[in-house]
C-alpha positions as CSV (number, residue, x, y, z in Angstrom):
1,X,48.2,20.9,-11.4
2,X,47.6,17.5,-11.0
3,X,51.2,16.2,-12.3
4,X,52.9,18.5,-9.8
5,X,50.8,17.1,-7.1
6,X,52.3,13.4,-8.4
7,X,55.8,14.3,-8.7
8,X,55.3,16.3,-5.2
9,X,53.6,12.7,-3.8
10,X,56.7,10.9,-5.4
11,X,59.5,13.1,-4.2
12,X,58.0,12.8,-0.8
13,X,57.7,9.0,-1.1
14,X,61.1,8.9,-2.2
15,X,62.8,11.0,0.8
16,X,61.0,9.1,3.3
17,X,62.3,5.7,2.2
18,X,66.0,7.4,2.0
19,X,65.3,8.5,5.5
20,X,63.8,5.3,6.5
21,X,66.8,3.0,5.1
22,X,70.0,5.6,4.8
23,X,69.8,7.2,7.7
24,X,71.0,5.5,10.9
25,X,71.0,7.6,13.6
26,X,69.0,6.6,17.1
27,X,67.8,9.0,19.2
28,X,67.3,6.5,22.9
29,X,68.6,6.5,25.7
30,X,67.9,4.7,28.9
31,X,66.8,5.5,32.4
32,X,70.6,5.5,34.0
33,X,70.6,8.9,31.3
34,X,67.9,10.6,33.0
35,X,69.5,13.3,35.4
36,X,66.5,13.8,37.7
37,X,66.2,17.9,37.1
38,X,62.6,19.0,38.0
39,X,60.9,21.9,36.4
40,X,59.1,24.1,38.4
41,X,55.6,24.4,38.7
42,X,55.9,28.4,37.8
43,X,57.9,27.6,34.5
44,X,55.9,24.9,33.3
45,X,52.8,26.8,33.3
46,X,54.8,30.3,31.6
47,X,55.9,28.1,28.8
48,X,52.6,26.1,28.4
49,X,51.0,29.8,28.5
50,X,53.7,30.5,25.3
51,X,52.5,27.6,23.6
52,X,48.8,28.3,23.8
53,X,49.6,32.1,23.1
54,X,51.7,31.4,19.7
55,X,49.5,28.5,18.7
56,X,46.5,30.4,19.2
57,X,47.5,33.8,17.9
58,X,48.9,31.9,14.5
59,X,45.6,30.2,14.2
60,X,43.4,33.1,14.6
61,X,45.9,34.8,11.8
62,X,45.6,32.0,9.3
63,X,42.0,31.6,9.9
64,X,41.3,35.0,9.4
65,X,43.2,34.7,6.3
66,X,41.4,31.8,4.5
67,X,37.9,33.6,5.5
68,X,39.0,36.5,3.0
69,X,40.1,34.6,0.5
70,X,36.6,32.4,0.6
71,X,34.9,35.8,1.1
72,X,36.7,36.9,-2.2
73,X,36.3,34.2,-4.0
74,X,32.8,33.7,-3.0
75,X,32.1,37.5,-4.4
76,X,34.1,36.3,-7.5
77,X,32.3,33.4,-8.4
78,X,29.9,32.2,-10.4
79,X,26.3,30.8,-9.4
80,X,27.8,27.1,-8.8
81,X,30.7,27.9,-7.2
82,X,28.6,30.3,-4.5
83,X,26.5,26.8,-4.2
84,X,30.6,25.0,-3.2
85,X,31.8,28.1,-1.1
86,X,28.5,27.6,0.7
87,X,28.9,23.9,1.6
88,X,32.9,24.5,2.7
89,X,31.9,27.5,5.0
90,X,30.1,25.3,7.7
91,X,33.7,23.1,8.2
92,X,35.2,26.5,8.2
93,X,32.8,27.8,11.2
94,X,33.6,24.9,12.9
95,X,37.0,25.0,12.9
96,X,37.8,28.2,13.0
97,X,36.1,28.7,16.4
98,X,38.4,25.5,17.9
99,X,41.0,27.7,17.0
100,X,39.6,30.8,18.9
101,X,38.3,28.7,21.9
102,X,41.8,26.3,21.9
103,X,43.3,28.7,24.9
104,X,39.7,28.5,26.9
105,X,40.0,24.7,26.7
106,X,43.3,24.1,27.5
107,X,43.7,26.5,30.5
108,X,40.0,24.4,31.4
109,X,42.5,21.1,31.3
110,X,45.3,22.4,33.1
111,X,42.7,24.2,36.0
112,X,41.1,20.5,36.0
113,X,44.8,18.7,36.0
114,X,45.8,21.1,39.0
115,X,42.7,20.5,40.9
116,X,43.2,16.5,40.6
117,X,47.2,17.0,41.6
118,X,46.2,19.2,44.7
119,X,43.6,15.9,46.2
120,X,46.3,13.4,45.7
């Protein structure tokens, strides 16, 4: 296991100094290049609602995931490894209910952002 991880860390290394030095593309442009098309306020907010909804559902799926497998391999294991599944569950909680509450937040950011655009 740990010589695939270094030859996995050393293929990586490798592409990104061929895609630092080899590749030469640049992706600028400058203001003349801006067109000046607005988005509406309606279609920003359906596919910021998108985002959170896809985010959030994949999340919740891959969260609910890991807490089987820890749940199996806590039935699984041995006296010790109970003791480690133990100390990685806490973490887990944690994150696990960022991902739950992520849509709760951000639609609490974009309620604040509105409120601050509408006194301006």
């Amino acid at each position: 296991m740990k010589i695939l991880k270094k030859i996995l860390v050393i293929l990586l290394t490798i592409l990104l100094f061929i895609s630092i030095f080899y590749i030469d593309k640049t992706f600028a442009f400058s203001v003349t290049d801006l067109t000046g098309t607005q988005i509406s306020n309606t279609e920003l907010t359906s596919t910021g609602n998108r985002i959170i909804t896809i985010l959030t559902t994949v999340g919740a799926v891959l969260s609910v995931i890991v807490l089987i497998i820890l749940g199996l391999k806590y039935m699984m294991g041995s006296v010790e490894e109970k003791a480690e599944y133990k100390k990685t569950l806490m973490p887990y909680i944690i994150g696990a209910a960022f991902i739950f509450a992520a849509s709760t937040i951000a639609g609490a950011i974009y309620r604040i952002a509105i409120n601050l655009g509408n006194l301006g």
